[in-house]
C-alpha positions in Angstrom: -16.2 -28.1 45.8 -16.1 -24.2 44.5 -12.6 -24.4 43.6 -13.0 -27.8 41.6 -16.2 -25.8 39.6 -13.9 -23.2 39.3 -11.2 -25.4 37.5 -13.4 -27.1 35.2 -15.1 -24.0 34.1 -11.5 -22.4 33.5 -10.5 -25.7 31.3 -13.6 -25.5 29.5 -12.6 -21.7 28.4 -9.4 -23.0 27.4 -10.3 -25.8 25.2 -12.4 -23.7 23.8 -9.9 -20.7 23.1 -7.6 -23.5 21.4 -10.0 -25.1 19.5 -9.9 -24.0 15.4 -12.5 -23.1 14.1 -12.8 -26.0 10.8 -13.8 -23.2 8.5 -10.8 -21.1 9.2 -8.7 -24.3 9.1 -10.2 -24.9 5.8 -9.3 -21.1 4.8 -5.8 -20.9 6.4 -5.3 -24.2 3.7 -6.9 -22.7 0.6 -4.4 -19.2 1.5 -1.3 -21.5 2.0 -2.5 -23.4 -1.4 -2.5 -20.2 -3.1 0.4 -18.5 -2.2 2.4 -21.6 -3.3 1.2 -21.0 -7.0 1.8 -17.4 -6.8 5.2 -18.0 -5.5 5.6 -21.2 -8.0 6.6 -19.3 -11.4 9.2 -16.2 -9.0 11.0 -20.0 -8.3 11.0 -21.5 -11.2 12.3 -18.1 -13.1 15.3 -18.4 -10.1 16.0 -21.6 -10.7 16.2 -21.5 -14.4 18.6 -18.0 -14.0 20.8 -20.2 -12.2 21.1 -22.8 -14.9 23.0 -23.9 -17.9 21.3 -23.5 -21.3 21.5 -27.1 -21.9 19.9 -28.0 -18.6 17.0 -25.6 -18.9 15.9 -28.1 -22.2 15.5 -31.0 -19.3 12.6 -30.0 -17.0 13.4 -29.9 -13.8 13.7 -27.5 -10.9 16.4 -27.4 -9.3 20.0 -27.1 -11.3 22.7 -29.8 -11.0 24.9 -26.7 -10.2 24.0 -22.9 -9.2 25.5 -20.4 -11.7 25.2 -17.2 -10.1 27.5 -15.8 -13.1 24.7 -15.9 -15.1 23.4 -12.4 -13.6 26.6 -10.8 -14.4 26.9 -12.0 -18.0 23.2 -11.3 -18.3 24.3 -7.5 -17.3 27.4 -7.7 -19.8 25.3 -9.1 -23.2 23.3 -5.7 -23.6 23.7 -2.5 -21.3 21.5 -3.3 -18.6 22.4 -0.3 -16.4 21.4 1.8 -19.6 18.2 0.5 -19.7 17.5 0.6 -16.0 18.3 3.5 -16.0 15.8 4.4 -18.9 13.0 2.8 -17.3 13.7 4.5 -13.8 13.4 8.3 -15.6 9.9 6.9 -17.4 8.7 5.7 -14.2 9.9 8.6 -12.5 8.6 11.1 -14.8 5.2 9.4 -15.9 4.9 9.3 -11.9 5.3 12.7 -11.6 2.7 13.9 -13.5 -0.1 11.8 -12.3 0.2 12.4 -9.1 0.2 16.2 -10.1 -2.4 16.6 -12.3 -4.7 13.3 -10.9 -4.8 14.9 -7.3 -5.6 18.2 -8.6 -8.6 17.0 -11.0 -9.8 14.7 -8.2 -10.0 17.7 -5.9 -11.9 19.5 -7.7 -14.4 16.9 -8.8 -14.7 16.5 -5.2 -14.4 19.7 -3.8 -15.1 22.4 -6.0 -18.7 23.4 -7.0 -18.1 22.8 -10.6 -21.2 22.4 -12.8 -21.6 19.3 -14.7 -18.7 17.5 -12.0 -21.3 14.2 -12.1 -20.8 13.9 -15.7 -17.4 14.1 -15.7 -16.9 11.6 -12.9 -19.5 9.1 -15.0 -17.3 10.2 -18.1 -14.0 9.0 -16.4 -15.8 5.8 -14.8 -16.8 5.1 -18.2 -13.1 5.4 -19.2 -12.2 2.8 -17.3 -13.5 0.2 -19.4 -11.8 1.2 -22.2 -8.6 -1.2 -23.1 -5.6 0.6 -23.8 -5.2 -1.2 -26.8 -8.2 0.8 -28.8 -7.1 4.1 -28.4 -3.1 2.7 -29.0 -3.7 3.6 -32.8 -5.1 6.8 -32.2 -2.7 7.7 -29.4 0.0 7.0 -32.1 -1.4 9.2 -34.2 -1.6 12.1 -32.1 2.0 11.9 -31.1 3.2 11.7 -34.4 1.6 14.8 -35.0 2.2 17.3 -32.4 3.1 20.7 -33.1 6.5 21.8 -33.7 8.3 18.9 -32.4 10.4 16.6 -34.0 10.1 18.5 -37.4 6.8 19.1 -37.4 5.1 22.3 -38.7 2.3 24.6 -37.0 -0.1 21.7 -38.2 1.5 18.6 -36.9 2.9 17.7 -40.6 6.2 16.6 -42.3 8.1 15.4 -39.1 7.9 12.6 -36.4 6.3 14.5 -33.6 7.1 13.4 -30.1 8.1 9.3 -31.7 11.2 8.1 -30.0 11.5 11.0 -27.5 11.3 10.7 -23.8 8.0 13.4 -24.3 6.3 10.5 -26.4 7.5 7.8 -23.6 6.4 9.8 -20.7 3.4 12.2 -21.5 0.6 10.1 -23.3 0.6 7.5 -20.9 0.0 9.7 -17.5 -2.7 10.4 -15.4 -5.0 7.7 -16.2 -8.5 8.4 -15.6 -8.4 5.6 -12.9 -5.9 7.9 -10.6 -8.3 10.8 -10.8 -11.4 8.8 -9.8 -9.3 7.1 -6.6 -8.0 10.6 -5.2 -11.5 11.8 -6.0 -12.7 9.0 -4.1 -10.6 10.0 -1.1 -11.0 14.0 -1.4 -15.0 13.5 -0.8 -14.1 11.2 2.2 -12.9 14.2 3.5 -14.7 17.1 6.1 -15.2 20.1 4.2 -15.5 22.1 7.7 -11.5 21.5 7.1 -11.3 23.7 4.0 -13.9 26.3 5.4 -11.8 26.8 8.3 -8.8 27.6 6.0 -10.8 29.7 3.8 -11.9 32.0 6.4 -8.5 32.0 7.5 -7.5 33.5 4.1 -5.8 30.1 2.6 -6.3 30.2 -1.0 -7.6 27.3 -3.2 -4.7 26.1 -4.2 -2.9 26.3 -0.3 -6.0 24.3 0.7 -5.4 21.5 -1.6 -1.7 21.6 -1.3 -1.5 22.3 2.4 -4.4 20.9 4.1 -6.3 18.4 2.3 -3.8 16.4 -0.1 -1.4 15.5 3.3 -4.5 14.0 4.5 -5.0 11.4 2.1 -1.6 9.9 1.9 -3.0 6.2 1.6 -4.5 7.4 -2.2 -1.1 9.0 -3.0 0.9 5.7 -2.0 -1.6 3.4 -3.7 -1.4 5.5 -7.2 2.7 5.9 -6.9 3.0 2.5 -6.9 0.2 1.4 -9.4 2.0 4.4 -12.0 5.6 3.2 -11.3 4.8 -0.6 -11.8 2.8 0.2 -14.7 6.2 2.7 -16.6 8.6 -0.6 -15.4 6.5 -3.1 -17.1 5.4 -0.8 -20.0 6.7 -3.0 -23.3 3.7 -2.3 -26.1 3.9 1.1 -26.1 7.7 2.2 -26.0 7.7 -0.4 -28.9 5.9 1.2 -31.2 7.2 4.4 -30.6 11.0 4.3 -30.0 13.9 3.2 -32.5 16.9 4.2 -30.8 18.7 2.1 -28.5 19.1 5.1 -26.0 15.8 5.3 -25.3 14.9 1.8 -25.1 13.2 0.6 -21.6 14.3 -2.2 -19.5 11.4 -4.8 -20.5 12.3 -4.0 -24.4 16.0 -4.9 -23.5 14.7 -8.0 -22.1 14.3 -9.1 -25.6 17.7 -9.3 -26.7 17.8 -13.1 -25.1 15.0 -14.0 -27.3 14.8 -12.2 -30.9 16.4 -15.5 -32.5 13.4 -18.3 -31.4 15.5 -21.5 -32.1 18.1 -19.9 -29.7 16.4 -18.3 -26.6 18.9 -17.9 -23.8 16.5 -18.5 -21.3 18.8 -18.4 -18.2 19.8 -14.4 -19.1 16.4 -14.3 -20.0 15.3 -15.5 -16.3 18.1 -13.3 -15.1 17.4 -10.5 -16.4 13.8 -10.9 -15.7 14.4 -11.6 -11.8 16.6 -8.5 -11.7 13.8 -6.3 -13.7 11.1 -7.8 -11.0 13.7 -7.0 -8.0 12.5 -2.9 -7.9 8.8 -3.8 -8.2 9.0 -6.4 -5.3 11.1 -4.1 -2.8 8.5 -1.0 -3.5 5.2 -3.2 -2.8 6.6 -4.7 0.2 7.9 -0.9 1.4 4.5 0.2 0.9 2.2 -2.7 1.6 0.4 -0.9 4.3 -0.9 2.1 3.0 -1.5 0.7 -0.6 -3.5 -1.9 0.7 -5.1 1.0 3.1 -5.7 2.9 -0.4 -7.3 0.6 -2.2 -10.0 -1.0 0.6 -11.2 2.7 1.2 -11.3 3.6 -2.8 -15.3 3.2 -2.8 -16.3 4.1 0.7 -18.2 7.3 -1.0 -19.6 8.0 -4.3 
């Protein structure tokens, strides 16, 4: 009698280990909904790469035939490489410098006993809410007129400034105020007993924050390499306005060789060249995934 107790109990238990919850069944459903529409348009744009111009003007999704030459001639009707390899030294270098001088300015909003370091965290929380198009005329401006470059004088008058040099492309658009509040946000997560130890060891400042505390807060560093390096790939408004020369020209500017004539877009280039721009982006966010998505649920755990 024990032993047939025993077995219903345990069968119970089961049935109710393998029985769903409805609201997660509900959730799982609603996930699966929308990851098809995210992953709806990366299709299409493969499917219409691997079309025929005339077939892209019938709507449908899949093509009667799969070109895969299309990549290749996309690569052959402008230099591709060239501007890859444009967009890789922006990315690169625009990384660079964020990291540098966003890690170092978060530090010592966080660390250092600075006077007024509230109001300039409030000031750069503020700056967050500006759109980058309302400072884009000003921003202009100021390149055009730096000192001594580009034919400039001691002023910032009768030459071109940093326009259509990789100091214009890289420079003004790194180490956004949002980088410097989200390693701030990580460096006051972190003991200070750690940087007192080292100081009475005889570290210096600048060991501590090198040495100590910015190897501790690798999740921040991730999460702003690949926010900078997606943003230089994709950057199209800005190296617009201030490049003219072909050798500088980024890889989403050469995207629009396929469509400066609008009566004649090439669209299957166009998709081809756009699925081979979005390849980079995709292989560093899935290289990464863990610690960016580390990074950015720990961004406001302090204030």
């Amino acid at each position: 009698m024990t032993d047939l107790h025993t077995a219903r109990i345990s069968a119970s238990r089961s049935g109710n280990a393998r029985r769903v919850p409805l609201g997660r069944i509900f959730l799982y459903l609603a996930l699966t909904a929308g990851a098809i529409v995210m992953i709806a348009p990366f299709v299409w744009m493969l499917m219409t790469a691997l079309k025929t111009n005339a077939e892209v003007s019938t709507f449908s999704w899949l093509p009667k035939e799969f070109h895969w030459e299309n990549f290749v001639e996309a690569m052959n009707v402008a230099p591709f490489l060239q501007y890859m390899r444009n967009s890789l030294f922006i990315a690169v270098g625009e990384t660079v410098v964020t990291v540098a001088l966003s890690t170092m300015a978060g530090y010592a909003l966080a660390k250092l006993p600075l006077r007024g370091s509230r109001t300039l965290l409030n000031y750069f929380i503020v700056l967050l809410m500006v759109p980058f198009q309302i400072i884009l005329v000003p921003l202009f401006l100021i390149v055009k007129s730096v000192p001594l470059f580009g034919g400039n004088d001691l002023f910032g008058a009768g030459g071109t400034g940093w326009l259509d040099s990789w100091w214009g492309l890289i420079i003004p658009l790194a180490a956004g105020p949002m980088y410097t509040f989200l390693a701030r946000q990580f460096y006051v997560s972190l003991p200070a007993e750690l940087a007192d130890a080292a100081r009475v060891d005889g570290v210096g400042e600048f060991g501590i924050f090198f040495r100590i505390m910015t190897p501790l807060i690798k999740p921040a560093l991730i999460t702003m390499i690949v926010f900078q390096v997606e943003a230089a790939w994709n950057a199209f408004l800005w190296p617009l306005m201030i490049t003219s020369s072909d050798e500088l020209r980024p890889l989403q500017l050469g995207l629009a060789v396929f469509s400066q004539n609008p009566a004649s877009i090439q669209w299957p280039y166009l998709m081809a060249g756009t699925a081979l721009a979005a390849l980079p982006m995709i292989v560093l966010f899935v290289v990464a995934q863990r610690q960016f998505v580390q990074g950015m649920a720990n961004t406001g755990l302090k204030g």
